[in-house]
N, C-alpha and C positions, 0 to 999 in steps of 0.2 A: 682244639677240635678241628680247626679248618686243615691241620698239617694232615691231621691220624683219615680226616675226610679228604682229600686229596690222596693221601697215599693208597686209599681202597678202590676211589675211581682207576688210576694208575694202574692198580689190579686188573682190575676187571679188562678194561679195555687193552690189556696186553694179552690176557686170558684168550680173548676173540682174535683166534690165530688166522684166521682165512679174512678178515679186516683189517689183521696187521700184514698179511702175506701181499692186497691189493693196495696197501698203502704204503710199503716198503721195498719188497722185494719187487714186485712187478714195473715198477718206473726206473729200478736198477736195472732189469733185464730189459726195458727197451732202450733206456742207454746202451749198454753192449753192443747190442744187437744193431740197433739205428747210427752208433754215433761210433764208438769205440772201435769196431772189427769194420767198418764201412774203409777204404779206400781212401776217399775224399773226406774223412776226418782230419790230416793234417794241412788239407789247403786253408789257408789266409779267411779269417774270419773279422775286419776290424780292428780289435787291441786283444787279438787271438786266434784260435784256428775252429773249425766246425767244428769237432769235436766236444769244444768248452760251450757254442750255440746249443748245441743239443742236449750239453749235461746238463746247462741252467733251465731248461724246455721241462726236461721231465723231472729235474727240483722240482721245479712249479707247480706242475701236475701231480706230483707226490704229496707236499703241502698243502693244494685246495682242498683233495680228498680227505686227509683226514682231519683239517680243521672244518669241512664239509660233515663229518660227520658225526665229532664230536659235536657239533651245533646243533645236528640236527635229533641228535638224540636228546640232547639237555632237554629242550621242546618238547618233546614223547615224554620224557619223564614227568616234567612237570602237570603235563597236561593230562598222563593217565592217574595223578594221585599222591605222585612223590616228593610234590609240593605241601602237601598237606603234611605229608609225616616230618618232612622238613621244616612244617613250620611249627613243631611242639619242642621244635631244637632253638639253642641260643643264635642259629645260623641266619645273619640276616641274607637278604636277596642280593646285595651287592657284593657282599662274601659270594654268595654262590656262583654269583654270572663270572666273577674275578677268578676263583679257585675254575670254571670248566673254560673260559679266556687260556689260562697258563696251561691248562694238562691239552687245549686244542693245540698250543703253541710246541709243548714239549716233546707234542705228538708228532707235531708237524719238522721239529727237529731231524726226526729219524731218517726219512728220507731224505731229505738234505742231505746230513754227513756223510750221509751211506754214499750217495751219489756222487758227491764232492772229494771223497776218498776215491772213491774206484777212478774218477776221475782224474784226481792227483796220480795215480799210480797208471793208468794208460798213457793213452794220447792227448790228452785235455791239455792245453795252453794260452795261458791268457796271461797279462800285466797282474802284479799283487793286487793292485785298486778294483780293477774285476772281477777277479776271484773274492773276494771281501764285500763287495759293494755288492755284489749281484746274490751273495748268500743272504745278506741284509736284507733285500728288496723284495726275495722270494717269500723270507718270514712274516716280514710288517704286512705285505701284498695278501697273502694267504688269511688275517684275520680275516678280510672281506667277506669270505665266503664261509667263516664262522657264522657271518650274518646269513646268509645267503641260506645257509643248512638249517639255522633257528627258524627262519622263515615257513620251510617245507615243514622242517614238525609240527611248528604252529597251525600250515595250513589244513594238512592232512590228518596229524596225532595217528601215527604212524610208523612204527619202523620199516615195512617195508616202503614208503614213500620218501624215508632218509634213504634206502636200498639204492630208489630208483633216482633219486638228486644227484648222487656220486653216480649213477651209468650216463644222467644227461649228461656230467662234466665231459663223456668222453666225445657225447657230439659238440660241445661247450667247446673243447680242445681244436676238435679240425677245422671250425670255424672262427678260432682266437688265435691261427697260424702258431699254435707249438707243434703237431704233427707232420706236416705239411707245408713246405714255404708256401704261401700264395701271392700271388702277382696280378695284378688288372683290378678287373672288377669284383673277382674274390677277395682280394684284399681289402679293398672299399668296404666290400661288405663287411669284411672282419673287424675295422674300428669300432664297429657298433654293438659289439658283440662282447658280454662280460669277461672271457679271461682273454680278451686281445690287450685290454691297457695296460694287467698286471704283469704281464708276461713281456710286453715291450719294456715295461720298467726296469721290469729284473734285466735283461738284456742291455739297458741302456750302456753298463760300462763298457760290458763291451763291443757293440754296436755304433753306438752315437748317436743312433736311429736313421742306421743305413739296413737297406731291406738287400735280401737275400736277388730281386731283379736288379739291385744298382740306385733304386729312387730313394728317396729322405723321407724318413717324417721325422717331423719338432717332435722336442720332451711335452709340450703343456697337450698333444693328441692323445698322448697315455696316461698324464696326469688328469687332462679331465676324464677321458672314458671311468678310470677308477673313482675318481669323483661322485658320479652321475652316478653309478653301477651301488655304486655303496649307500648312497642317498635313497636311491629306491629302493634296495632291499630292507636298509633301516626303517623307511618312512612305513612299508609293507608289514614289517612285523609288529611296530607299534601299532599299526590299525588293528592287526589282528590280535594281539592282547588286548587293548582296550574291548574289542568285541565281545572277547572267552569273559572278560569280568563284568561287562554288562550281561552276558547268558546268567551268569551266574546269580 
């Protein structure tokens, strides 16, 4: 049951072509566009050149999005009722969160490769261990915000309020320096800011955690941000399930 129930979600959500078009094609065309045809794509990047900084940027952002909204749909569902008809199924709950975990994961693939290939075949350059390390770091980084999007549904029961969680990712983005290098006191601000640690992650191979003005920052700056970021979205959505089952 879980494989034939997975493969209908997998459906569906390939179905919603203008969801797959913002979650795939659109973080490939700001590569192109930002990184690939840019000039100063093949200047010295670290353990690679700008080109490979900017593909793994909008990986990232390819991956929050749609592990963003596969999360936050799961939430909408449950919450308008499809929990109920789910539950006259042999399907327990941890099947279910596990089965929309893997189809937000397989989803979040898409962009990735996409961008990883076009990357492969432009100007992208980096050592094998960044190319590899930093596609890893993109996947595992992106469940986070699987949390993040359950959260919104919880909050709102809403698909348009999952709508509007993947539009904040993108002020989420200029503020968590994938769009934008920032340097000063932008930056500062940016540590505190949920896709600044995952995004420094994912970069780490091939960075080191040297910033685009010349200054460092240590790996444990981004391992805690993701940390913290992940604690509270969890700690959030549990309050707000404990709450929907006391309404109840």
């Amino acid at each position: 049951m879980n494989t034939t129930f997975a493969g209908l979600e997998l459906r569906r959500v390939f179905r919603d072509y203008v969801s797959m078009f913002f979650i795939a094609v659109l973080p490939a065309f700001f590569y192109l566009i930002f990184g690939a045809a840019q000039e100063f794509s093949d200047e010295r990047a670290g353990n690679g050149n700008v080109a490979m900084y900017i593909m793994i940027s909008m990986a990232a952002y390819g991956a929050v999005t749609a592990t963003t909204g596969i999360g936050g749909m799961a939430a909408v569902e449950r919450m308008q009722g499809w929990g109920r008809q789910l539950g006259l199924t042999p399907l327990a709950d941890s099947s279910y969160v596990a089965m929309k975990t893997g189809i937000a994961l397989l989803i979040a693939m898409i962009p990735v490769t996409l961008i990883y290939l076009l990357g492969l075949f432009t100007s992208a350059e980096g050592t094998a261990t960044a190319w590899v390390v930093s596609a890893v770091m993109v996947l595992l980084g992106a469940s986070v915000f699987a949390v993040y999007g359950l959260l919104v549904g919880l909050a709102f029961r809403s698909e348009a309020a999952v709508g509007a969680a993947n539009g904040l990712l993108v002020i989420m983005g200029f503020l968590g320096n994938i769009f934008i290098p920032l340097s000063g006191t932008l930056l500062t601000i940016a540590t505190f800011t949920p896709l600044y640690g995952f995004v420094a992650l994912a970069r780490y191979p091939l960075t080191e955690g040297t910033q685009i003005d010349g200054s460092h920052q240590p790996l444990w700056m981004a391992v805690t941000n993701v940390t913290v970021w992940a604690a509270i979205f969890g700690l959030a959505a549990i309050a707000l399930v404990r709450r929907g089952r006391e309404r109840q």
